[in-house]
N, C-alpha and C positions, 0 to 999 in steps of 0.2 A: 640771822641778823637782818632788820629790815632796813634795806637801803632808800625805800620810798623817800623815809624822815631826811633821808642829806642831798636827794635829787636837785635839791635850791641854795643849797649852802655852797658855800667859798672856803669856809675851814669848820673843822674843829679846835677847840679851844678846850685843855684840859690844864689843871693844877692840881697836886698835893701837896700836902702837908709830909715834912721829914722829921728822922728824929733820929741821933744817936743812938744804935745798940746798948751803947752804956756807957753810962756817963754823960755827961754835955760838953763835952770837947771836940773836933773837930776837926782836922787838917786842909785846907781846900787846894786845890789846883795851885801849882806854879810854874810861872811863865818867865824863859832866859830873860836877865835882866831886868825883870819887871819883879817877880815873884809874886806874892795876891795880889788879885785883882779887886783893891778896894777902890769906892767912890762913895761920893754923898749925892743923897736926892734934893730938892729945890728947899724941902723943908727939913734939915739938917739931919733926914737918918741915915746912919752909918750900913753903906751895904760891902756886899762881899759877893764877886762869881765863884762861885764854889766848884761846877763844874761847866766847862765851856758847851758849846753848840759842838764844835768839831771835835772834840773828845767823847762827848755822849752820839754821835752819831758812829763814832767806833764801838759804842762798848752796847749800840742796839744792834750790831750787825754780831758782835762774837757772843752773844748771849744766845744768837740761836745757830753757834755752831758746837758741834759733840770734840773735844779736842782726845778723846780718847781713840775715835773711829774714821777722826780726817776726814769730819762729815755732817751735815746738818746734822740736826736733833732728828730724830722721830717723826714729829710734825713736819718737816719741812721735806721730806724725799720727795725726790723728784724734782724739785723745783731748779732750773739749770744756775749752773753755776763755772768758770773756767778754774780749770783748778791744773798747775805749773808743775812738772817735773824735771830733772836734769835728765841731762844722757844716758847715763842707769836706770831711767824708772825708776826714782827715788823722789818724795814728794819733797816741793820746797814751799810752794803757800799756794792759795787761792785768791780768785779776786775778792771771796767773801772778807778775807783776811786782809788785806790789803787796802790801807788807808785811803788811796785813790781808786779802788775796784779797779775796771777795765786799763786807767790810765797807770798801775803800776809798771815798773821798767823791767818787772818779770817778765811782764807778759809783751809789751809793746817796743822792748828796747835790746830783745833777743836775737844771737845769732840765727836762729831757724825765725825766718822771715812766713812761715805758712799760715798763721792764725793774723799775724797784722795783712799780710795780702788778698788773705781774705774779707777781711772787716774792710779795707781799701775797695776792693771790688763793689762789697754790697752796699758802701756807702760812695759809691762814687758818682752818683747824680745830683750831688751835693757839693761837687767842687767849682762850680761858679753860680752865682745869682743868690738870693737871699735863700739862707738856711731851711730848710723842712725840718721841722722837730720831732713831728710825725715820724717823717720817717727814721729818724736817729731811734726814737720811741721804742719804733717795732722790732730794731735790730737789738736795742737793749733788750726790750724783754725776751726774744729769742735767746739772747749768751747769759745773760744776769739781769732779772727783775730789782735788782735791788737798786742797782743804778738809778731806777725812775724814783725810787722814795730817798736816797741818799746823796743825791746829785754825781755830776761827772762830769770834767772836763777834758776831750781829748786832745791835749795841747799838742799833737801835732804835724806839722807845717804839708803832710804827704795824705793826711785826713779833713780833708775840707777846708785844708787852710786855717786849720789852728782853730776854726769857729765853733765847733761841737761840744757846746753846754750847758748843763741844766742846772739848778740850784735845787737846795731840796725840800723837796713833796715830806718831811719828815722830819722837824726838826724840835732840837729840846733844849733843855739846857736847867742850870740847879743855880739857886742865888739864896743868898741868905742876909736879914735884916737885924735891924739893933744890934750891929756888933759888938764883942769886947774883944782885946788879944786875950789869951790865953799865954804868958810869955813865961817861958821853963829851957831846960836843958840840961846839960850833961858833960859824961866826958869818959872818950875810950880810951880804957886803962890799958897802960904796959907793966905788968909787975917783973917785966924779964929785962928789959930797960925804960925806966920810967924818965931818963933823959936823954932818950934819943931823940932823931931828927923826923920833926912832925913831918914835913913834906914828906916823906918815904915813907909814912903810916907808922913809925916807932915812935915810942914815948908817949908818955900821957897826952890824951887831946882833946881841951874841952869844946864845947860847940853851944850853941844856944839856937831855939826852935822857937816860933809863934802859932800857935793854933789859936782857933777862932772859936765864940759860945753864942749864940742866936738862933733866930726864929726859919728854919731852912723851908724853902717850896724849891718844887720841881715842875718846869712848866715844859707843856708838850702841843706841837699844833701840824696837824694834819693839813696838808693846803688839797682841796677836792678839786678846786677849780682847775691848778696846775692839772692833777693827774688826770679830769675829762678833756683838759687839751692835747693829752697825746694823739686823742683820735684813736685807743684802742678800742675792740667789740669789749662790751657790756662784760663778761667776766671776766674781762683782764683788769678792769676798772675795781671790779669787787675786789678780786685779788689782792690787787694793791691795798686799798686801802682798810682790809681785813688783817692781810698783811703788817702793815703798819701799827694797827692796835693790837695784835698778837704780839709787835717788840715790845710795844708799851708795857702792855700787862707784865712781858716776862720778865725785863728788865727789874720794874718794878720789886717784884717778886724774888727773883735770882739774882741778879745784877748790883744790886747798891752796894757793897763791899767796893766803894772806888780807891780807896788805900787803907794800907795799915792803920793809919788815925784817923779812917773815915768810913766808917759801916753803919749806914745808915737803913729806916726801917719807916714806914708810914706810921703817922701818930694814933693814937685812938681814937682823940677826936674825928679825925678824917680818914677813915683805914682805907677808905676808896678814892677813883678820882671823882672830883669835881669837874662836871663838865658847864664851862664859860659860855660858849656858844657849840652849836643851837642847846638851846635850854630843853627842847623836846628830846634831845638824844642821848639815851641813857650807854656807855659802853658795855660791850660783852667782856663777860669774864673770862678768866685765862680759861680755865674749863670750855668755854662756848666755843671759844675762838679755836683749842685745840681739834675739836671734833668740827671744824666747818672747812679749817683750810685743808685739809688734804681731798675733798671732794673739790675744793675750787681750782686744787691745782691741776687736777685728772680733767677738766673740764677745759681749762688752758691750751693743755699736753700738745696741741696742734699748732700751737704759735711758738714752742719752743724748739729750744735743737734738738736732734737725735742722734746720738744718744744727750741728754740733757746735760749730761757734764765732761763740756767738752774740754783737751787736757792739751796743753800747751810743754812748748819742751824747748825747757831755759838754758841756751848754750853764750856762754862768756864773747 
């Protein structure tokens, strides 16, 4: 990959084009209280968030986890990750898995105080005067690189005083335009008693559902500027943001299944991304990108932990 092309850039800018597997129906994201996220633009088109920022920044971090082997994919060995077991040695999650990475209550709100007193320690030149990013930077990438592409906030009060965080170097998100509802529904049957009492799930129960039909993109933006301000050496910088277009791609590729009434797939017209900015930079394919990261991580292997995936132990 030639990084010369983003030496001067501030972000990457990527869009596709979506399309349902089959059919043109649609389910999108729902939110307590709210349920879709519809709005209108200045000139009356009907839009829809179909999938949010912090939903898709989970589902680029489990796309390149192997859930059969409790472990990255293939491409990604090696790369450090904290990963939580109980008092048996019994696995219970990782920070890969875990919605807040490092600031899950797995890992940071455990009886066995040894992995927060140590993070304590090596962040402790940071508990007066204005924060160092830098250095939060270096300790991330040492425990979990993914923190720097997916932000983290380590809210607390015994860690810098609560200040420790980053927004993220990686972010995406799905919207879709000219909407219509799609308005349909149903109804679970009881043929054993069809007039029992719905609240306790017996008797027939009908329900009604809204799915959505329109124009779907997926937008995705890399920020470079963030990640050369960590101030890591030059391959940790690759890393990342090699990294980061390896989610894209796989996602892409593996990942769109977001629900049952939402399997989505790039259209023909656009089977690739479109890159916004810089217009000079064409992305690598999933193919490129698999055969680059594993020499960029062996290249890293001195700025992380050893062993690389260090294991935390979750007591009540």
């Amino acid at each position: 990959m030639n990084f010369a092309t983003l030496r001067n850039e501030s972000r990457i800018l990527m869009e596709i084009n979506l399309k349902p597997v089959q059919g043109s129906r649609f389910q999108p994201t729902g939110f307590p209280d709210l349920g879709a996220a519809e709005y209108q633009l200045n000139d009356g088109t009907r839009m829809l968030l179909l999938e949010s920022a912090q939903s898709m920044a989970n589902r680029l971090e489990e796309i390149c986890w192997d859930r059969a082997s409790n472990d990255w994919n293939t491409t990604l060995k090696d790369l450090p990750y904290v990963k939580v077991e109980d008092e048996n040695e019994q696995f219970v999650t990782t920070s890969v898995l875990e919605s807040h990475r490092l600031n899950s209550p797995y890992i940071l709100e455990s009886g066995d105080k040894t992995f927060f007193n140590q993070l304590k320690e090596e962040l402790g030149g940071l508990n007066e005067g204005r924060v160092d990013l830098r250095v939060l930077a270096k300790i991330l990438l040492k425990y979990d690189p993914s923190c720097l592409l997916h932000g983290i906030f380590l809210a607390k009060k015994n860690l810098a005083g609560g200040r420790l965080r980053l927004p993220r170097a990686l972010s995406a998100f799905i919207e879709a335009k000219n909407i219509t509802i799609a308005a349909s529904g149903g109804v679970k049957l009881d043929d054993v008693n069809p007039k029992g009492e719905a609240q306790k799930g017996f008797g027939h129960v009908p329900f009604h559902r809204d799915e959505y039909t329109g124009d779907i993109t997926a937008f995705f933006n890399v920020d470079l500027a963030q990640i050369r301000g960590y101030g890591l050496p030059e391959v940790a910088e690759e890393l990342l943001v090699t990294l980061a277009l390896y989610k894209i791609q796989k996602v892409l590729r593996d990942g769109l299944r977001l629900r049952t009434a939402c399997d989505l797939e790039p259209t023909a017209e656009t089977p690739e991304l479109v890159v916004k900015r810089p217009h000079s930079f064409t992305v690598p394919t999933l193919a490129e990108l698999e055969e680059t990261l594993p020499r960029l991580i062996q290249q890293t292997k001195e700025h992380f932990a050893d062993p690389a995936v260090t294991t935390v132990c979750y007591k009540k």
